[in-house]
N, C-alpha and C positions, 0 to 999 in steps of 0.2 A: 983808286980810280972809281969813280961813281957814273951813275946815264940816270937822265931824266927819263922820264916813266913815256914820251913820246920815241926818246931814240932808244930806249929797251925793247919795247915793242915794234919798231921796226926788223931792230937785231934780229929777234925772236921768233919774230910771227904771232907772238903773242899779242891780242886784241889793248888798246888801250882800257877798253871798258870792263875787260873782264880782269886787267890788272887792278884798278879801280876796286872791282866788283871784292879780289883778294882780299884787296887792305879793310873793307868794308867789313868783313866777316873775319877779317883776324888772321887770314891763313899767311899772306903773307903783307906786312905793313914796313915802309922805305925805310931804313936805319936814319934817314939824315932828309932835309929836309934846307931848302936855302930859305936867305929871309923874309921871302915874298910869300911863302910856304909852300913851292913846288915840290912835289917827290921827289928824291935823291936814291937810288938804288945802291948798295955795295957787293962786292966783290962775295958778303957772306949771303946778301940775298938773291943774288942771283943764282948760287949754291942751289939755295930753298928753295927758287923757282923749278929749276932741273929735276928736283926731289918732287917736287908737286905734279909735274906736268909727265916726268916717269911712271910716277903712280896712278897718274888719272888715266893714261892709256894700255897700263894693265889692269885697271877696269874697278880703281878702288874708286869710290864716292868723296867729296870733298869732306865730310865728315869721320868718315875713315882715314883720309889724309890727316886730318886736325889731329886724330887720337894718335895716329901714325908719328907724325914728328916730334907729339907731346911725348914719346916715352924715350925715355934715358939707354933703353935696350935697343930702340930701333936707328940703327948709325947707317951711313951716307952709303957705304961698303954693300948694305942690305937691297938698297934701291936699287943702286947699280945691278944689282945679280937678277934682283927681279925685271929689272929692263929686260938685262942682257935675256930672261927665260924668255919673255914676250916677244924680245925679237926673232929668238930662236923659233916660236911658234910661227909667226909671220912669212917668217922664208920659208921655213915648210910650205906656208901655204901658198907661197909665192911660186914656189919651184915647180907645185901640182899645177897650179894655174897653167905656168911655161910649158908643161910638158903636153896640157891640154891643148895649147893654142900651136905648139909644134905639130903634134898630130892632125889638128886642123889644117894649118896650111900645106903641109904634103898631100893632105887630104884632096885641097884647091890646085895643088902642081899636078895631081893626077886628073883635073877636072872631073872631080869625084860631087855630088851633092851633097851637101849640108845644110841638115834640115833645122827650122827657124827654132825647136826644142835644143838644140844643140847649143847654137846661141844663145837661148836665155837662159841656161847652165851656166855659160860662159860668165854672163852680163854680173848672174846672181854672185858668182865665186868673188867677181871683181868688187863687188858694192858690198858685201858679208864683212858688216862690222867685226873688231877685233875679237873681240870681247862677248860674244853672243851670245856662249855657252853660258855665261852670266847668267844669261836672265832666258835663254830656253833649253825645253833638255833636248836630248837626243829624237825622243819621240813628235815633238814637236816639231826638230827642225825638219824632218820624213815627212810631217805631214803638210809644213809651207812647203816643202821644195813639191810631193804632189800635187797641192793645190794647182801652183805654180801652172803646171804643165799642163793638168786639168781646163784650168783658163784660156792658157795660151798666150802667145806672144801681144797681139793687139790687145787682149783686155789687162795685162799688167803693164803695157808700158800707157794704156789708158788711166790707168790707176794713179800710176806715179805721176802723170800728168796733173791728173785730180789733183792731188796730194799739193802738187805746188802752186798751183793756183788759186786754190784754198789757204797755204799758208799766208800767199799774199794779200787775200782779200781780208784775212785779219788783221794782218798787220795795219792796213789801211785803215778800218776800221777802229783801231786803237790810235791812231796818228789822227783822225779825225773826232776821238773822243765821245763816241755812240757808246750806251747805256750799255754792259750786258744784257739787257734784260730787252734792250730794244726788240723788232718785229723779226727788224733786217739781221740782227747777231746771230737772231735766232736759230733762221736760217742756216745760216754757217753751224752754228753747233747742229743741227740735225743730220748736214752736210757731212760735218767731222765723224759722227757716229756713224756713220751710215758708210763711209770707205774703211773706218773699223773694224765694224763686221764684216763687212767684204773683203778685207783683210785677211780678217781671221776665221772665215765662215761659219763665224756663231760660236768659236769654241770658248770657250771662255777663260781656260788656262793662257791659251795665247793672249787674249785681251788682257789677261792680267800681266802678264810677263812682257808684252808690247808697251803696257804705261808703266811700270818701273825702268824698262830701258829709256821711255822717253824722260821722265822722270830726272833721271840720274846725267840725261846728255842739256837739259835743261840747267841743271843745276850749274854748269861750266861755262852755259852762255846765257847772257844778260839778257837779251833780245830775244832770245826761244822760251828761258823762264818769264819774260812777261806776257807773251803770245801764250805758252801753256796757263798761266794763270786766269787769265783773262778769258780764254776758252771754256775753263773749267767752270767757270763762275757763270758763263752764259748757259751752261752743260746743267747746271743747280737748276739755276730758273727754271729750264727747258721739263726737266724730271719735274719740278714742284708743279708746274702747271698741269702736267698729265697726268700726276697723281690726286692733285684738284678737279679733271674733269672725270674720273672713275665713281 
């Protein structure tokens, strides 16, 4: 039995582009192939796919995957187990979340107050990528959740706002073919840095541990690595210029 790379990714949920994106870089390429040259997936790639996309959401790098399936030592048996740890971590943290949000609503049957700090504990637990510990330590993640608070509710979900408005406005900007280096990009990359820091209030650990996560969630999708590249590139210009007027 084989799926063309359109009804795979329906199956899946897997993006057509970022299956594309696979066979591009070699991770995983359709065993078969009809004679018009459509993708052909098989029963063994779809295996590989499970093996890749277990791996990427226990937080290895597609590069790590590559080395991963290349060795003779590392079998299908290992993935699995690493899933199954990741999911085990998951429901942990699912079960805190439930036990959070039970307390709360007894909280609301007693028509008790629930103050908006409570909430965005809640909000944060909800949205706290898998994998975080990855890329921050312990000390770090005490001092966003401080921050956090410090801010308050309106200036983080002001933030997040930012954030996506921003993303859109490059995307546009790429879809309309502007210069990096143009006036208007510019903008935007001053923009990017500027809810960066605000982000991370200047520390610099977190800025760095913020762009390897984003880095590595880029690398998975086709449309966020050419939005980060293209940022990065107006981000060049931006620093050469203000290194030019000193």
């Amino acid at each position: 039995m084989t799926w063309k790379v359109g009804e795979l990714a329906r199956r899946t949920g897997v993006s057509v582009r970022t299956l594309h994106y696979y066979d591009e870089i070699g991770l995983l390429s359709p065993s078969q192939r009809t004679e018009s040259g459509h993708r052909l997936y098989s029963r063994d790639d779809v295996v590989r796919l499970q093996q890749i996309r277990s791996l990427r959401r226990s937080g290895f790098t597609l590069e790590e995957i590559q080395d991963c399936l290349k060795s003779p030592a590392f079998s299908p048996r290992q993935v699995i187990q690493l899933h199954i740890q990741q999911l085990g971590e998951q429901i942990e943290r699912l079960q805190r979340l439930r036990q959070h949000l039970e307390k709360i609503a007894t909280r609301l049957d007693r028509v008790e107050e629930i103050s908006s700090e409570e909430f965005i504990q809640i909000i944060g637990e909800m949205n706290m990528p898998q994998d975080i510990n990855k890329y921050y330590t312990a000390e770090q993640l005490d001092y966003l959740d401080k921050r956090g608070k410090m801010l308050g509710e309106e200036c983080v979900l002001q933030g997040e706002s930012e954030w996506e408005r921003l993303h859109e406005q490059v995307r546009e900007a790429i879809e309309q073919g502007i210069d990096p280096a143009d006036e208007r990009v510019q903008l935007l990359a001053k923009h990017w840095l500027g809810l960066t820091r605000e982000f991370s209030g200047g520390n610099a650990g977190i800025e760095t541990a913020l762009n390897r996560l984003r880095e590595d969630r880029a690398k998975d999708d086709p449309e966020e690595r050419e939005r980060r590249e293209y940022i990065k590139k107006a981000i060049r210009f931006l620093q050469g210029r203000e290194q030019e007027s000193l």
